[in-house]
Every structure is written in C-alpha cells, then in structure tokens.
C-alpha positions as CSV (number, residue, x, y, z in Angstrom):
1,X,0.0,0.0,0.0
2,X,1.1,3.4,-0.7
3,X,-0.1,7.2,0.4
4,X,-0.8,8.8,-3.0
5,X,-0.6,12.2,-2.3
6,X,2.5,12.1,-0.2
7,X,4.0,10.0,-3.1
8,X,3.1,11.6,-6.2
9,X,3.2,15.3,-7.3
10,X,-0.2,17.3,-6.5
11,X,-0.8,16.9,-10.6
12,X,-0.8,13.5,-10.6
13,X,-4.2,12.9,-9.2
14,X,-6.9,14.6,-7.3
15,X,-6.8,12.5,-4.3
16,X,-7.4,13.5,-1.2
17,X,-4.1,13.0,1.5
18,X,-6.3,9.3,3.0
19,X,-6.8,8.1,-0.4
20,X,-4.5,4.7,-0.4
21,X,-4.7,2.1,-3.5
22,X,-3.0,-1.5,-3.7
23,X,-0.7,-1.6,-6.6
24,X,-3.0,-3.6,-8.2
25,X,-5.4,-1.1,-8.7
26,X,-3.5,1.8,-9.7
27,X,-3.9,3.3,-13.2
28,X,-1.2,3.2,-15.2
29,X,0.3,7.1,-15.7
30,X,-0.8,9.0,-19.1
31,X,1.4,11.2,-20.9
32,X,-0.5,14.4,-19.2
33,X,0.9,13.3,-16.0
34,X,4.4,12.4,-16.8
35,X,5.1,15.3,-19.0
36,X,6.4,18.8,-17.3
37,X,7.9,21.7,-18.8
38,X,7.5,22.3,-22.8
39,X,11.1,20.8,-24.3
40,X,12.9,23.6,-25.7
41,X,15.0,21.9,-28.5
42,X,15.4,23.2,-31.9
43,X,12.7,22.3,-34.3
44,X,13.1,19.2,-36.0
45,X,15.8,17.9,-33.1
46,X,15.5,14.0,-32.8
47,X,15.4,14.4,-29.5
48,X,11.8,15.5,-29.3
49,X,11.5,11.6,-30.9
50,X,13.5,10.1,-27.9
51,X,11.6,12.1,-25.0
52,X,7.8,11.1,-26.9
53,X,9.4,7.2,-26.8
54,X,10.7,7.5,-22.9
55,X,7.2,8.5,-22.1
56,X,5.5,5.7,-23.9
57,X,8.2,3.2,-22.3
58,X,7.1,5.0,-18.5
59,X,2.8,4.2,-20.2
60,X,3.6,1.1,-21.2
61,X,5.1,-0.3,-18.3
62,X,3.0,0.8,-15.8
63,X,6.0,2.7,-14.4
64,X,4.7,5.3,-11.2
65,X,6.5,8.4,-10.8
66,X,7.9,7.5,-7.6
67,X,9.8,4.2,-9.2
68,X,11.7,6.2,-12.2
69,X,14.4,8.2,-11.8
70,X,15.8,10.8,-14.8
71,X,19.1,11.9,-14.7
72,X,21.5,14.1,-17.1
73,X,24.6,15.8,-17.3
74,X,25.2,19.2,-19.6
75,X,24.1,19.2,-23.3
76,X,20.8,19.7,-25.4
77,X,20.0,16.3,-24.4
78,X,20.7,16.4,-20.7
79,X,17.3,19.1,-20.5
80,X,16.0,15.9,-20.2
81,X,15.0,16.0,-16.6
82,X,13.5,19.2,-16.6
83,X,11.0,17.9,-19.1
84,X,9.7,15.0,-17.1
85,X,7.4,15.2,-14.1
86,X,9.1,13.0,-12.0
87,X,12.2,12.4,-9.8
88,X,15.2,13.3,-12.0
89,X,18.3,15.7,-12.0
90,X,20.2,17.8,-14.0
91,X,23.8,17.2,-12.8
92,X,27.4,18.3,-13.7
93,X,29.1,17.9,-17.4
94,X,30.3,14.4,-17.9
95,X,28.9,13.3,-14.5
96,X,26.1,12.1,-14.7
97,X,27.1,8.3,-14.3
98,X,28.9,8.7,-10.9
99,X,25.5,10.6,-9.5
100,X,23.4,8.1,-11.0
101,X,25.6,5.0,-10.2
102,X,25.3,6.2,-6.0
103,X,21.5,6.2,-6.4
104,X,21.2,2.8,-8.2
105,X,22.8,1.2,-5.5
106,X,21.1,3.0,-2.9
107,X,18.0,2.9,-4.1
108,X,17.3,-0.9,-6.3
109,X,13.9,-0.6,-6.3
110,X,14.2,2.8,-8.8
111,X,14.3,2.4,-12.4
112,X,17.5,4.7,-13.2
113,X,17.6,6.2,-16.6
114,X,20.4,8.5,-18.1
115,X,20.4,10.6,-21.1
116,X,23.5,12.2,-22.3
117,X,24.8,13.7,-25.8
118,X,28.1,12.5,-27.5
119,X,29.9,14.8,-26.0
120,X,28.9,14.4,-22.3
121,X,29.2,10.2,-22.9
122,X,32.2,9.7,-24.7
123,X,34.6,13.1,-23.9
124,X,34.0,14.7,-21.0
125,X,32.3,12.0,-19.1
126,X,34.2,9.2,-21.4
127,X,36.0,7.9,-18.1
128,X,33.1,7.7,-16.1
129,X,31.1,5.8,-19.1
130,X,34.3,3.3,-19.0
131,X,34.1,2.5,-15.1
132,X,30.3,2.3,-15.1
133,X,30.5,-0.3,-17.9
134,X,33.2,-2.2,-15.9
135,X,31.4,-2.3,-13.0
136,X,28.0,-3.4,-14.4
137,X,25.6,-0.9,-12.7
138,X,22.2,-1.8,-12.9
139,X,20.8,1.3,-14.9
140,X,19.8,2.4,-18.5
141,X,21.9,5.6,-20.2
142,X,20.6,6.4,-23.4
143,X,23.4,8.2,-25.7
144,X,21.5,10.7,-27.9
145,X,24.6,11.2,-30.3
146,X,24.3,14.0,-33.4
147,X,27.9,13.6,-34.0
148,X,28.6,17.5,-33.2
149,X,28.4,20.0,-30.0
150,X,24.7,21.4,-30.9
151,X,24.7,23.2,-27.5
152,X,27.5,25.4,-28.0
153,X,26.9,25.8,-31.4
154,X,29.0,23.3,-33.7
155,X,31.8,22.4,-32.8
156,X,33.8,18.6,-33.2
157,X,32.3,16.2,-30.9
158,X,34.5,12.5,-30.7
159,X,32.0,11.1,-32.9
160,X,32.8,13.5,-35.6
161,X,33.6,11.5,-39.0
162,X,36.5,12.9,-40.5
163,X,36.1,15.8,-42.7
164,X,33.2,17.3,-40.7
165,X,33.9,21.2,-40.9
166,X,33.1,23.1,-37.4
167,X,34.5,26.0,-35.6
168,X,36.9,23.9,-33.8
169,X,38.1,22.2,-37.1
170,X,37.4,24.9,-40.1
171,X,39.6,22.6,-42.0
172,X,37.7,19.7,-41.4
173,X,38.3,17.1,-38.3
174,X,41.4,15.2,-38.6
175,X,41.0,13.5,-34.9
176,X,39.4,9.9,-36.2
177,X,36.3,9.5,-34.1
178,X,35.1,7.2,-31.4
179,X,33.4,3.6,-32.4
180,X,30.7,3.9,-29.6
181,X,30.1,0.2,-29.5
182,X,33.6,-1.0,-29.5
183,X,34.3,1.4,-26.5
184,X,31.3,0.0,-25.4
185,X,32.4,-3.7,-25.7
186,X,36.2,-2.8,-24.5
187,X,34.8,-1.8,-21.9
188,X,32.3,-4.2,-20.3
189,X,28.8,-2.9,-20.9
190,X,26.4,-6.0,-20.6
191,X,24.0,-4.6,-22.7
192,X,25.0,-2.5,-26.1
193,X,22.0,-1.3,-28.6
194,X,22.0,0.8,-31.3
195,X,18.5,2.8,-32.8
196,X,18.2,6.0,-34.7
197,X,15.4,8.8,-33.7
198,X,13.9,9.0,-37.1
199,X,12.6,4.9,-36.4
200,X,9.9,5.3,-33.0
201,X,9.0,1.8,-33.3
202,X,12.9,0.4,-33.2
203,X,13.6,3.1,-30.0
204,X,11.2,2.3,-28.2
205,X,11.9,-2.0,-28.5
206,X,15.7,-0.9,-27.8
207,X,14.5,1.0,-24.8
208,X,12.2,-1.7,-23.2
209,X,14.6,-4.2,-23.8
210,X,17.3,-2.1,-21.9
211,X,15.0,-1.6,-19.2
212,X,14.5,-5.5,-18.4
213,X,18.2,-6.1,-18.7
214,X,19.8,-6.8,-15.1
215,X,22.9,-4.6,-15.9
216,X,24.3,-1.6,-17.9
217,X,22.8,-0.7,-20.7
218,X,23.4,1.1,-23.0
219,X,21.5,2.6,-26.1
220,X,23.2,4.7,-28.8
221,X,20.7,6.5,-30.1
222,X,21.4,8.9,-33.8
223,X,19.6,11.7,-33.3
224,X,20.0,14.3,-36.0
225,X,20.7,18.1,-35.4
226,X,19.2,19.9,-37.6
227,X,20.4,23.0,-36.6
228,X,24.6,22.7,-36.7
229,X,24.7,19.0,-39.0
230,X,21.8,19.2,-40.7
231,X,21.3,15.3,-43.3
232,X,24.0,13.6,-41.0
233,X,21.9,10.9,-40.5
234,X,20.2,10.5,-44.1
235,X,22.4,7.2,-45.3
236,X,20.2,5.5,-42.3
237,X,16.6,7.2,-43.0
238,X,15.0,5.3,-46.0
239,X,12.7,8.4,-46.0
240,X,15.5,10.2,-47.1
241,X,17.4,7.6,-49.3
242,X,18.8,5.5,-47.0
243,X,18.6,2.0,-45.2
244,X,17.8,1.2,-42.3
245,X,19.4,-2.1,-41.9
246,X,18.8,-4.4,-38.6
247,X,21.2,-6.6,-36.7
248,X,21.1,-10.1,-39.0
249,X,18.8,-12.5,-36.9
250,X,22.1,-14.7,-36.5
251,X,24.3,-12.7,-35.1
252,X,25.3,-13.9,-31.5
253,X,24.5,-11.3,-29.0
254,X,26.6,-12.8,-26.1
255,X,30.0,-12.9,-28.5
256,X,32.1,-10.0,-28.2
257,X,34.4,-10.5,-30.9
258,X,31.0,-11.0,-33.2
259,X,29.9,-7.5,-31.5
260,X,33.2,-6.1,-32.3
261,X,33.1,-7.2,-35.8
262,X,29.4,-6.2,-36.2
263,X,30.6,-2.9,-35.1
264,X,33.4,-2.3,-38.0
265,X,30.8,-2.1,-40.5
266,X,31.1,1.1,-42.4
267,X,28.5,3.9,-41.0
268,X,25.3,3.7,-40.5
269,X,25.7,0.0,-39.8
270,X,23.2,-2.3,-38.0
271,X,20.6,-1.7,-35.8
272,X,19.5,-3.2,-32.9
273,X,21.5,-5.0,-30.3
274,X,24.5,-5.7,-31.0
275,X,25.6,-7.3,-27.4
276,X,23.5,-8.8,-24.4
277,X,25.2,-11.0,-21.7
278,X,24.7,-11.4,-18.1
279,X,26.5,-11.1,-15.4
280,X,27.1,-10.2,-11.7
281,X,25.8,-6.3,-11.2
282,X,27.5,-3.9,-9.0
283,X,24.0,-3.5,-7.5
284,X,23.7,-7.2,-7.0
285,X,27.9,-7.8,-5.3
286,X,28.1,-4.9,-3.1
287,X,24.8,-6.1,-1.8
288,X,26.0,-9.3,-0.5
289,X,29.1,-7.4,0.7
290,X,26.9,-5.2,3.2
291,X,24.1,-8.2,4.0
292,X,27.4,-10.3,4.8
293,X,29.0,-7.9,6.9
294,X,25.2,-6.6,8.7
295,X,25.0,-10.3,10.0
296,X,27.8,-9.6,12.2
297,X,26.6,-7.1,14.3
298,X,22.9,-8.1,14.0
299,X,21.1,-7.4,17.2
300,X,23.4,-4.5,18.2
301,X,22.5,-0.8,18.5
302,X,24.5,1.4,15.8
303,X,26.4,3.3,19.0
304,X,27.8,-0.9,20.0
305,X,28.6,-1.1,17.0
306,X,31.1,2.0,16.3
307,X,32.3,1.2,20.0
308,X,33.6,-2.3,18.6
309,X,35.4,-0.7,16.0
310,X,36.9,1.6,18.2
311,X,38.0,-0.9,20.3
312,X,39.6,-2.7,17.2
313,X,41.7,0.4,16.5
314,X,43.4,0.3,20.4
C-alpha cells in the first residue's frame, strides 16, 4: 500500500491525502501526468522523438513516478529532466554516471535512466562511461549522439567522422572518431544497442529491452541536429534515401568479438542489439558485501557497534 498524495506530485491525481490504492489497482500514468515543462530543442531535433518514446516506455510499463528516476549531465539532451514530471536531476558535465551509479545502489527498487549527448558520454564524461561499464551498474543511459556540439553551437564532438567542418576544425576534423560500441564492448557494458530517432517503433523496443536487462545498458541513439549538422543521419533514413538495416537474426548477441566485428561495418551499420550477456551487477555484489557484513553485528544498537570498532583500532 502506498499514500498517494504524499507520493506523487499534487498533478498527478486529485486525491485527497487518506486516499491509499494497492498496486494492483493503480492506473497506469498518461502522458499528461508524466510530461512537465515544454522541451525547448530546436525544431526538428530527434530528441523531441526520444523524449515522446521515454514516455511511452514509462505508459507502457505501468512505471509510477515514484519508481523512475531521470538523470542528465550538460548538453541539449541532458534538458532531459526538466522535461519530465518526475524524480530526475540535471547534474554536472560528464557526471552524470557517478551521481546516478550512488543512487542505483542505494535505491534498487528505482528504475534509473540517463540521457547524455556525444559529448557528455564519450569526452568529458568518457572515463566515467568506461568504469560504469566495468562495473556493471544496474541502470539504462541512453546516448542521444548528433555527431557534433549542438549546445554550443558546432563544434567537433568524438563522434565526428572525418572531414566534418566546425569552428573547432574549419579545415575539417582530422581527430578519427570514437566507435561507440567498440568502447562499449572494451569496456564491459552487458548490454549494447544501437537505434536511430527517425525509427519510434525500433527506440522504443531498444529502450524496453534495456530496461529488463539486469545490468548496464546502454543505447546509442542517432539523433540528428538539424540546426549545426543538418542530413547527417540520411544514409540511415530510407525516407530520405537511406537504409535502415537491422542486426542479422544470427548474429550472437553474447559474442564480443561478433559484437566487435558487427561494429566495423562502415557507417550507419546495423541496428538493434548488438551485445547482451549477463553477469554479476555492481548492484547485485556490493549487496552481498553489506548483508554479509550486517550479519555480524545483528542485534546490536549502531552506538555498540562504532564502539567495537573503536575498540579494534586500540
């Protein structure tokens, strides 16, 4: 049982502070009631595709505002929280995985999701997206990459190709860019998806599977900016010429090398995932570590128990 009003925001219902429901019987939210502030991306971004999706995935799944968390670092994409009525924050450049990774294992009953650019996954924040991978922290970060800085107004991001002309490379970029999914792989992610925005249907599969994984996934997400790199994503939009090709049906999710392989395919490459295996969270190890070490002073108040360590350190 649950106290609604205490645990939702006064616009998600008009129950009075008694009113309690059993799970059972709650209503699944609508969009109304998830959606807050009007998204202020350029028109046209992909994003706007991404943040429709996210709250089809929270409709779908029957997922309460209490149980969802939103989190983001800096970037057009990291608005993210402040466009979802819910529990979310809008944290530091390039940090949003440490912040999220301290309330996934705090709080395991929360559906953690992370939305980042290419700039705020794989260069500022690229160490932190390496050590969240290792570690195998049980949350979704969806990587909403347009291949250039849209925020500060085109520059090179690390998922530039070469050539791309910006104010940082007027010459065009000579730095070869970042392979998200071999990083990814490298790495240790347990979960490594690909989608683009201009497909809803393909997002929002990549997103619910990403959500049932027990682990890190991760979901890299081509979403064009008009604005600064304008047709980047065409070769991939069959609207627009392109092909949308899938991940072959044979292709051996749990093999990295396969992954790796599948990876080295010239751009746009395949969509869908391209790497799912399971093993031991972070959530799921450090667990054990604190129920192991709780048996030992079971039954003791928390002042006997600081008292034995002091006495330890005579």
């Amino acid at each position: 049982m649950i106290n609604i009003a205490n645990d939702f925001p006064a616009r998600a219902g008009n129950l009075t502070a008694a009113t309690t429901l059993p799970d059972s019987d709650r209503k699944p939210l609508t969009k109304k009631e998830i959606a807050a502030d009007h998204p202020t991306w350029c028109p046209g971004c992909g994003d706007f595709s991404v943040l429709a999706l996210y709250f089809k995935l929270i409709e779908k799944r029957a997922t309460w505002h209490e149980k969802v968390a939103t989190i983001a670092g800096i970037g057009c994409s990291s608005r993210f929280p402040y466009f979802v009525q819910g529990h979310g924050v809008h944290f530091i450049h390039g940090r949003a995985l440490p912040f999220a990774t301290g309330l996934a294992l705090s709080r395991p009953d929360l559906h953690v999701f992370v939305f980042g650019g290419d700039g705020d996954a794989f260069s500022i924040g690229g160490n932190h997206l390496t050590h969240t991978a290792r570690k195998n922290v049980r949350m979704t970060y969806v990587i909403m990459d347009n291949q250039v800085y849209g925020l500060t107004k085109k520059q090179t991001s690390p998922t530039s190709p070469l050539g791309f002309k910006s104010k940082t490379d007027a010459w065009g970029a000579v730095d070869y860019p970042i392979n998200p999914v071999k990083q990814l792989v490298a790495a240790g992610a347990t979960f490594i998806a690909r989608t683009t925005s201009t497909n809803p249907k393909h997002v929002l599969a990549m997103m619910e599977a990403a959500m049932d994984h027990d682990g890190f996934s991760v979901i890299q997400c081509l979403s064009e900016c008009v604005e600064f790199y304008e047709g980047a994503f065409d070769s991939a939009n069959p609207r627009k010429g392109g092909a949308f090709n899938e991940v072959p049906e044979d292709h051996d999710v749990t093999d990295d090398v396969a992954a790796y392989k599948l990876a080295s395919e010239p751009f746009p490459g395949k969509f869908g995932i391209h790497y799912q295996v399971e093993r031991a969270t972070k959530n799921k190890l450090e667990g054990d570590i604190i129920a192991k070490y709780q048996e030992k002073v079971k039954g003791l108040e928390p002042w006997q128990i600081l008292q034995k360590n002091f006495d330890r350190m005579k």
